[in-house]
GUNUVO-230536 format. One record per residue (C-alpha): residue in three letters; y, x, z. Coordinates in Angstrom, 1 decimal, always signed. Each point is the difference from the previous one (the first is absolute). Layout:
! residues N
<'ALA', <Y, X, Z>>
...
This chain:
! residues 113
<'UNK', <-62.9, -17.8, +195.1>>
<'UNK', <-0.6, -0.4, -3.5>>
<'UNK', <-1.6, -3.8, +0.7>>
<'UNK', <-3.4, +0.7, -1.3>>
<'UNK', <-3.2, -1.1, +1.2>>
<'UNK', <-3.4, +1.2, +0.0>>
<'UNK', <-1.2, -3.7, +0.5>>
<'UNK', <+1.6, -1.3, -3.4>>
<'UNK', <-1.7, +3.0, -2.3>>
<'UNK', <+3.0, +1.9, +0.5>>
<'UNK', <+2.9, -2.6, -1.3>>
<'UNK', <+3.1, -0.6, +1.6>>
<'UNK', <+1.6, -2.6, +1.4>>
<'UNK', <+1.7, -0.5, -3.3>>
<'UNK', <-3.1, -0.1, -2.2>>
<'UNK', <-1.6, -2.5, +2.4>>
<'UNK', <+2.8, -2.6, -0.5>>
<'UNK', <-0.5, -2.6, -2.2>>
<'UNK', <+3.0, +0.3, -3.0>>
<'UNK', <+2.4, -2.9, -0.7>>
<'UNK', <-1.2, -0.9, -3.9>>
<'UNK', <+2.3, +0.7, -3.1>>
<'UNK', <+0.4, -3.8, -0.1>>
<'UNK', <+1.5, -0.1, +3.1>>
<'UNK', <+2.5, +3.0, -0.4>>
<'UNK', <+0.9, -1.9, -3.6>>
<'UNK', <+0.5, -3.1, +2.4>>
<'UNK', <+2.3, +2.1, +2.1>>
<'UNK', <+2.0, +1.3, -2.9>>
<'UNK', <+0.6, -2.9, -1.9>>
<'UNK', <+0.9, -2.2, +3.2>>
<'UNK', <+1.5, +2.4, +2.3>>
<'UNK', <+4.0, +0.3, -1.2>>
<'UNK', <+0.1, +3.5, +1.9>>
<'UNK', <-2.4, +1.2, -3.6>>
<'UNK', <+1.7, +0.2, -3.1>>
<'UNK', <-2.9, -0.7, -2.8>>
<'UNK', <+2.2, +2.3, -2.5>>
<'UNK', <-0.7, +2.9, +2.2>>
<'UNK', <-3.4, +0.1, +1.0>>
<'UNK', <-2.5, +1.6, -2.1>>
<'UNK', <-3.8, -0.6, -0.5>>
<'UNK', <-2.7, +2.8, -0.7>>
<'UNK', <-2.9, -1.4, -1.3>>
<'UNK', <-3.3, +1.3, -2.2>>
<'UNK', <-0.4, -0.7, -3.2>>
<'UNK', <-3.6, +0.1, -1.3>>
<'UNK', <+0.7, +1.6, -3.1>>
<'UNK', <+3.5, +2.6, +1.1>>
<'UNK', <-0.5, +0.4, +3.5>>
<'UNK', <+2.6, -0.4, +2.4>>
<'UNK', <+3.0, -1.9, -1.1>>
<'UNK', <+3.6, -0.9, +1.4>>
<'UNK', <+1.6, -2.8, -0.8>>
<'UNK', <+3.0, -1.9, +1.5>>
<'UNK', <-1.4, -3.1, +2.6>>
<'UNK', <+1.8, -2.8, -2.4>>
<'UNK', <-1.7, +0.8, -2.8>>
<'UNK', <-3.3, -1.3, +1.8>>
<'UNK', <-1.4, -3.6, +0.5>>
<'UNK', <-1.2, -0.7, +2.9>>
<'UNK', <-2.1, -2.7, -0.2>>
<'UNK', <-4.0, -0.1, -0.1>>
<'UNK', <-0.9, +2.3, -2.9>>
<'UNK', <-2.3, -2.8, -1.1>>
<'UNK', <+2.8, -2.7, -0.8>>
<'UNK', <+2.4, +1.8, -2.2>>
<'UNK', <+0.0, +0.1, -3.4>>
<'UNK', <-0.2, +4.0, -1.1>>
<'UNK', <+1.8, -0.4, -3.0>>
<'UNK', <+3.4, -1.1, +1.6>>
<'UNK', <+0.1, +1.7, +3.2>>
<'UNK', <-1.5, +3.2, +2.0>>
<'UNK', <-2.2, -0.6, +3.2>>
<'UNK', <-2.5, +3.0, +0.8>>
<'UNK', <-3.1, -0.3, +2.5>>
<'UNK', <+1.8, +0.4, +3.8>>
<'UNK', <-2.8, +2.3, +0.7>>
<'UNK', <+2.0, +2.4, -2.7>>
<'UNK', <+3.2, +0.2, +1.9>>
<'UNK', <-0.3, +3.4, +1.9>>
<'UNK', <+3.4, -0.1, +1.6>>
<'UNK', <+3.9, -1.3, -0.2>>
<'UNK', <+3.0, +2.6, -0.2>>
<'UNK', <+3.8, -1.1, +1.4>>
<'UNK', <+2.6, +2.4, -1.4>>
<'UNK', <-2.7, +2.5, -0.5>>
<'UNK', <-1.7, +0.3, +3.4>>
<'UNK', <-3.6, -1.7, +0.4>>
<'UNK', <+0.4, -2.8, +2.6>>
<'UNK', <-3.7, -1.3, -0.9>>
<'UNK', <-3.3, +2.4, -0.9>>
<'UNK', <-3.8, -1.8, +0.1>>
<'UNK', <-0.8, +3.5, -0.6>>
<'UNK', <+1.7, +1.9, +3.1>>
<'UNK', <+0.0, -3.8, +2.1>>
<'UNK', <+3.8, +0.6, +0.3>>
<'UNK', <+1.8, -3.5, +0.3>>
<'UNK', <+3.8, +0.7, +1.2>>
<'UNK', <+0.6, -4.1, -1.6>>
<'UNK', <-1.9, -1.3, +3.2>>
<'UNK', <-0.2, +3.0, +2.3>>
<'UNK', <+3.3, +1.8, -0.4>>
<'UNK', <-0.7, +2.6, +2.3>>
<'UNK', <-3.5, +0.8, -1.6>>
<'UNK', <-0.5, +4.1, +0.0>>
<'UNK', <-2.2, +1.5, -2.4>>
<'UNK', <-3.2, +2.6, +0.7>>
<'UNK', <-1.8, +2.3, -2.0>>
<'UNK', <-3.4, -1.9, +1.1>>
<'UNK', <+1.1, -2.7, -2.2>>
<'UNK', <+0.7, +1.7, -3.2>>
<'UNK', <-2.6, -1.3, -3.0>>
């Protein structure tokens, strides 16, 4: 069975899930001691190069609104298209794969962007 239904336009059960946020996988990774920080890496769009990887410390976290842009580098959340752990994709908004929270999480071609 490849899960999909007619009733839901054609998406699977995957598609149809609502996804845990990028704030609440940076939640897990800074708070959960099984994550090192120095390991995971984020992929995220730059308006002016495109897609860019950079290394999950060299973000901040907080509200994009309350930092000062001159001394630190805090991007739009909506920008962050997915997180990297020794070079495997454990989080995708575009493919919906989320192995932080669902670990067991397959991907299927009818989620591909």
């Amino acid at each position: 069975s490849s899960g999909i239904n007619a009733e839901y336009g054609g998406k699977c059960e995957k598609q149809r899930k609502k996804m845990r946020t990028v704030m609440d996988v940076v939640n897990r990774i800074q708070w959960d001691e099984s994550y090192d920080p120095e390991k995971v890496i984020v992929g995220y769009l730059d308006r002016f190069d495109g897609l860019i990887e950079e290394n999950f410390s060299f973000f901040d976290w907080s509200d994009v609104t309350t930092v000062d842009d001159w001394e630190t580098f805090c991007i739009p959340k909506h920008r962050v298209y997915y997180f990297k752990i020794d070079d495997v994709i454990v989080w995708d908004r575009r493919t919906r794969l989320d192995l932080i929270f669902n670990p067991k999480t397959v991907q299927c071609s009818n989620c591909q962007s």
